[in-house]
N, C-alpha and C positions, 0 to 999 in steps of 0.2 A: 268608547262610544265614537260612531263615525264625526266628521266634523265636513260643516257645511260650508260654502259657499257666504251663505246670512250668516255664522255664527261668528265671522271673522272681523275683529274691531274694527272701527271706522275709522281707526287714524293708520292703519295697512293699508287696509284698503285703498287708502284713498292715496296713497303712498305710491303704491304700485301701479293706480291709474293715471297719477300726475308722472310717472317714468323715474326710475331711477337705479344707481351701479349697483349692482349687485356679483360681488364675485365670487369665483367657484375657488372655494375653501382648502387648501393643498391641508397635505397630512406631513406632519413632522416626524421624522423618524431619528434615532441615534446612531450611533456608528454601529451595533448589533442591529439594526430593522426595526429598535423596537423602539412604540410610542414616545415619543417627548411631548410629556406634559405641559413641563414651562414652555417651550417653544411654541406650541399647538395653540396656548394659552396667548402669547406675544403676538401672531399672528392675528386672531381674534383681535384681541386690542387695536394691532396696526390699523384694522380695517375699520374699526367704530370712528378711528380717530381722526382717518382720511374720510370719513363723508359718507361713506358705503350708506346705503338705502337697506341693504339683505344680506345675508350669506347664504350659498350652497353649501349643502355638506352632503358626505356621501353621494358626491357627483364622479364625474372623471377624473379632476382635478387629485380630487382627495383620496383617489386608487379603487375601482370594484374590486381589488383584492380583499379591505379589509372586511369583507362581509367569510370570505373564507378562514379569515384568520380571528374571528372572532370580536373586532372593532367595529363594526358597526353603529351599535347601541352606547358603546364608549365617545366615539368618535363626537355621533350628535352630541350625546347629550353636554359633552366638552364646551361645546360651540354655544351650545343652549345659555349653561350657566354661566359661562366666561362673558360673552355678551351682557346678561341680564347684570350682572354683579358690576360691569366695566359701566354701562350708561343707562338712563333711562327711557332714554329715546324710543319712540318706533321704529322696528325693524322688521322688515319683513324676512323669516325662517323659512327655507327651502330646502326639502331634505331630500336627497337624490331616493328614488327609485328605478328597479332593474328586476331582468328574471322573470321568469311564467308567473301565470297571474297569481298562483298561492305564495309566491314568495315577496312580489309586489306586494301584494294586500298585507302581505304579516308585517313587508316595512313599513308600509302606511299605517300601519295599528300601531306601531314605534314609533313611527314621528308623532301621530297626533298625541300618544301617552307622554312624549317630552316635552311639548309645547308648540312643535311645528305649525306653519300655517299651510303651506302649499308642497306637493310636491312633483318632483319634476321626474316626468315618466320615461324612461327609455324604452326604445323597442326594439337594441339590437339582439337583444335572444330570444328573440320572437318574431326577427326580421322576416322569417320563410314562411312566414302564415299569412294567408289570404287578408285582404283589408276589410271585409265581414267580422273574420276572426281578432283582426288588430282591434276594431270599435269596439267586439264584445269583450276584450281584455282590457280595453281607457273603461269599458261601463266598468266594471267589475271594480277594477282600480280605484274610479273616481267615488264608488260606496262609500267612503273611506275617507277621503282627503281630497278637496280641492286640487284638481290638476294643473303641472303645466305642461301641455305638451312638450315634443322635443322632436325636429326633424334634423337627426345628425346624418354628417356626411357618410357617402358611403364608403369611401378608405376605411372608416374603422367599425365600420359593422352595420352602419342605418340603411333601412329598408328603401328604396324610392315609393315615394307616397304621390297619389294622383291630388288635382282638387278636390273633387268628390270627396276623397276621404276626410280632409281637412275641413269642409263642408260639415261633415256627420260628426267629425269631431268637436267642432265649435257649436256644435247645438246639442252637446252634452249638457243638459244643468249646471253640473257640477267644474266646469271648467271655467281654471281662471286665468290662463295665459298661455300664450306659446312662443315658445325659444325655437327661432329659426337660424337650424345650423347648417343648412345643406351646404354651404359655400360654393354656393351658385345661382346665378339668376334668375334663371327660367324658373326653378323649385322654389328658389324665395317666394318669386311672383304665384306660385301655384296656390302657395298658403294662402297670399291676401285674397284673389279670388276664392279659394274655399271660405274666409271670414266673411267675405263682404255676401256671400252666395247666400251664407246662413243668417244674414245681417246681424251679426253676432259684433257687428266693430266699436261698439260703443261699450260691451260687456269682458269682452276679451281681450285682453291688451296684448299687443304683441310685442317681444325683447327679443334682441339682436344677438344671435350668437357665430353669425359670421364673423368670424376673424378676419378675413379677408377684406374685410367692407365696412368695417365699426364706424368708423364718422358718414359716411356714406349711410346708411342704414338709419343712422339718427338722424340725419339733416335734411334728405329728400323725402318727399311724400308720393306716397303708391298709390295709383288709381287703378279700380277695375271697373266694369262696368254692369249696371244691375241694372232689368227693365227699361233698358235706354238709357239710363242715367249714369255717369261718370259718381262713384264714389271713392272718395279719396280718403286716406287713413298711414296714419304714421307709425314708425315704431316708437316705443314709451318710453324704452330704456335699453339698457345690456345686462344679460346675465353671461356673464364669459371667464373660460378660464387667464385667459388674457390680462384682465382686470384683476387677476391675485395680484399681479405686478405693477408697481409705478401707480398706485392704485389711488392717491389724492390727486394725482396727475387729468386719471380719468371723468374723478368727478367733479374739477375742475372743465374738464371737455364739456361734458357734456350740460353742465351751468352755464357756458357761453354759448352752444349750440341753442339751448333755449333760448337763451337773452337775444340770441340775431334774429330767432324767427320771430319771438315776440314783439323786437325795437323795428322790424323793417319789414312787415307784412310777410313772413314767412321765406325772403332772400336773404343769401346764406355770404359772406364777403368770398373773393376768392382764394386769400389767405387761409379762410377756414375750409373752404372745400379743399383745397392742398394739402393741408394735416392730414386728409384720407392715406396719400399712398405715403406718409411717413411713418403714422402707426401701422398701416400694413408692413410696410419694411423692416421695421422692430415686431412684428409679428413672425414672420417668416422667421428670425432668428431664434425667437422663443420657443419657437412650435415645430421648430426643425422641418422647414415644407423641407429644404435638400434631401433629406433622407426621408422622406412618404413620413412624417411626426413621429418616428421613432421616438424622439427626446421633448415630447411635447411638454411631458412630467417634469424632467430632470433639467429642462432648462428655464424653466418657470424657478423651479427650487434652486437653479442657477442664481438668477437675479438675487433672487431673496437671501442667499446666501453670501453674496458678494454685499449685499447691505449687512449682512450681522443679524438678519432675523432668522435664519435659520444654520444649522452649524457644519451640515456637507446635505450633499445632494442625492442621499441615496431613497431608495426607493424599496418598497414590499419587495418587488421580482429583481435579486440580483443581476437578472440581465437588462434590466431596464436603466441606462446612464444616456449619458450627451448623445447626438450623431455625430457620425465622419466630420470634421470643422467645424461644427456648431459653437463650441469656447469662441474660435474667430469671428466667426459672423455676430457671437452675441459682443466680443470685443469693439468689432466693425458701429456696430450701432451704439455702442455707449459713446464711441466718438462722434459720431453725426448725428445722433437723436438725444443726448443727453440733457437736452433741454425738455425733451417731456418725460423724464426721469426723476422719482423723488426722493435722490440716495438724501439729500439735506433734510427731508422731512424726516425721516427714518433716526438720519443720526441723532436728532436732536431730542430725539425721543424714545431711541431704544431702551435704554436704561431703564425707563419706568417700565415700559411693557415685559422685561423681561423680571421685572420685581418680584 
């Protein structure tokens, strides 16, 4: 049965409207490629226990391989149960969607059958299709499951989207957020005018998938301008792959990024505007910008492997490991960014997660 928009509990909801981390779910593999349960499981855990608001699964993060290899429906529903079993908390379940629209809609008949709330739609194999074509594939899609959109960069497949689109996309019914990843500003700025155009900013919440810009993104507020009027709207949260890592760290971030605009009429201290180009710097290392993100996978499952939650860094596509110096650069920032780092949280807790 499709799922709606209203059908979705009001302590998600409302979850999602007050902003909060959400990270994009890595997939655990063994030294053969294949699934690690406990691990996948440990991972789960780490993030209820850091703070996380949501998980993505079956996003980037977590490989569009595994839909070829038959993980898909394993993978969620992992996530599903591990969660459910670990807290009782609200969280809000994001289950990655991809692929022409019959393959989208059968994973959104997946996610809502495991308990998903929203899921979050990609357009890079669809990226060649008219933006006519792209709305009547989100209508299609959103039948189904609550959307979030997704404007990913174009390095690894996203389409460029105008306002207009963004416009026609936010006056979907059925949409209930959008992850902006263009990692750029003019694009970013594209979406807030298409929300505001649709005056969709009160129903819509927007999450930050610039990596490039993650406290920037949360801390500044975006104006566009509608019938002469200046309307101003913020992002709520982050849905990032970034966030698998150092991941108490984050929600720790973004707990104070609230608490300054709260305590001081929406001014940010300078200290905290500086954090920007320090997670950006520990970004670039994770996400391999030196090599175009070749190792965006591999060095995420880096970190996490150097903590003990996960047990090597391999990946579905044997050719997928580190870039040229990436080990360095992620070495480089353990030394200078180690402070928003949470190898102590981890340690002192792995053991249970790995139970």
């Amino acid at each position: 049965m499709p799922l709606l928009r209203s059908d979705l509990p009001t302590d998600v909801l409302a979850l999602l409207a007050a902003g909060t981390v959400i990270p994009a779910h890595p997939l655990a593999l063994d030294a053969q490629r294949r699934f690690d349960r406990r691990r996948q499981r440990a991972l789960t855990r780490y993030y209820v226990d850091a703070g996380a608001g949501g998980l993505a699964v079956g996003v980037h993060t977590t490989q569009f391989s595994i839909r070829e290899r038959g993980l898909y429906e394993t993978v969620l529903r992992a996530a599903i149960e591990d969660r459910a079993a670990w807290t009782p908390r609200p969280m809000a379940m994001v289950a990655g969607l991809c692929g022409p629209t019959a393959q989208a809609r059968a994973e959104a008949q997946t996610a809502v059958a495991l308990g998903y709330h929203a899921g979050l739609l990609s357009l890079a194999a669809v990226a060649s299709a008219s933006e006519d074509e792209l709305i009547a594939h989100c209508q299609a899609v959103s039948e189904e499951i609550p959307l979030i959109g997704f404007y990913l960069q174009t390095v690894v497949g996203g389409p460029i989207l105008s306002s207009d689109f963004w416009r026609r996309f936010a006056s979907l019914p059925n949409v209930l957020a959008i992850k902006v990843a263009p990692f750029n500003r003019y694009r970013t700025i594209d979406v807030v005018r298409g929300l505001v155009d649709a005056r969709a900013e009160e129903r819509v919440f927007l999450y930050t998938g610039n990596d490039d810009h993650i406290v920037l993104d949360l801390a500044l507020p975006f104006t566009a301008m509608r019938g002469g009027e200046a309307v101003t709207v913020r992002f709520r949260g982050g849905l990032l792959g970034h966030w698998s890592v150092w991941t108490s760290k984050a929600v720790e971030q973004l707990a104070q990024i609230k608490a300054e605009l709260a305590a001081n009429g929406g001014a940010l201290s300078p200290a905290l505007l500086a954090l920007d180009s320090r997670v950006t710097d520990c970004n670039a290392a994770f996400f391999d910008v030196a090599n175009n993100f070749h190792g965006c996978i591999a060095g995420c499952h880096e970190v996490l492997r150097r903590q003990g939650l996960l047990e090597g860094i391999w990946c579905l596509d044997p050719e997928e490991g580190l870039g040229r110096g990436q080990a360095d650069e992620i070495d480089r920032v353990y030394r200078l960014h180690g402070d928003l780092g949470d190898d102590a949280f981890v340690k002192a807790n792995l053991d249970r997660w790995l139970a």
